[in-house]
C-alpha angles and dihedrals in degrees: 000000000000088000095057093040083055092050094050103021128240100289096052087039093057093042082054095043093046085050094042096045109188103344117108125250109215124205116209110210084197130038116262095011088135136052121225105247087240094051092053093047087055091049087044105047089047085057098043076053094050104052082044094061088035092057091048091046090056087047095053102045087047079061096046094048093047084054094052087046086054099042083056090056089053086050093052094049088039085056099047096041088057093049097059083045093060097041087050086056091046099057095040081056089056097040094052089042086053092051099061108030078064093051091049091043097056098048084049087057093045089050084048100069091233112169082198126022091186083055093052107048099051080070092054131091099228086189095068096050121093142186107228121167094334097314140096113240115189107034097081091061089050101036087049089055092043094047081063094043101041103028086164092070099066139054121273125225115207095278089056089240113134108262151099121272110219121189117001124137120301093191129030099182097259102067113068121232115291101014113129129206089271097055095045085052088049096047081057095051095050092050093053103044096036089093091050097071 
């Protein structure tokens, strides 16, 4: 206050200081050295607003990026969840292929005349045999050649070729219902070594 009582004297000074009471009267050596109170609420309000702002935005974007972090975590599971789906399918798909392919193989094999059908197999290329549209598509080429290779494995009609022998008499009078071709050789051979004993 020294400096202002210098500026305006003692009398004006006592005449401001009786009006001002005991608020302080500041002197600027430069110009603008000092901000108007108002001037500075208002500064300072805006910024109280501000870091306010500033302190919810940064909430809210730590809860978006824990719900990023989150929503990763969905994806992943998501992800994984779809993957096992798929393999799932996969494997019912194979499972239902394998069925019947087995289904259609073996009829193939019954249709064939195979005695054994182990045995016959092990002869095949199964890699060359497909399922397509319900049917087996492969095996006829390869049985027809081992049915000329391997004649033994499968069941002789009367001429000896490979085949299956479909009608023909069941009972020709002489065999009795139910004897098969082995019972009617093993009555023979009773009747011609009975005596040898």
């Amino acid at each position: 206050m020294a400096d202002f009582k210098e500026l305006v004297g003692e009398e004006l000074f006592a005449q401001v200081a009786a009006k001002v009471g005991e608020k302080k009267i500041l002197v600027s050596e430069k110009e603008n050295d000092y901000i108007p109170y108002d001037r500075f609420k208002e500064v300072n309000t805006k910024n109280t607003t501000l870091t306010e702002e500033l302190k919810t935005h940064k909430s809210k974007i730590d809860e978006l990026n824990s719900l990023i972090a989150k929503s990763g975590d969905y994806e992943k599971t998501i992800k994984e969840l779809n993957d096992k789906l798929e393999a799932q399918s996969q494997s019912h798909k194979k499972e239902l292929y394998d069925r019947d392919f087995k289904a259609a193989f073996d009829k193939v094999l019954a249709e064939s005349g195979s005695i054994d059908d182990v045995a016959l197999k092990a002869h095949l290329k199964m890699d060359d045999i497909k399922l397509e549209n319900g049917s087996i598509v492969g095996a006829a080429e390869q049985l027809a050649k081992i049915k000329q290779e391997r004649a033994y494995l499968f069941k002789q009609d009367e001429q000896g070729k490979p085949g299956i022998k479909f009608g023909g008499k069941i009972n020709d009078g002489e065999k009795k219902s139910g004897e098969s071709p082995a019972t009617d050789k093993l009555k023979a051979w009773n009747q011609t070594n009975r005596f040898n004993n």
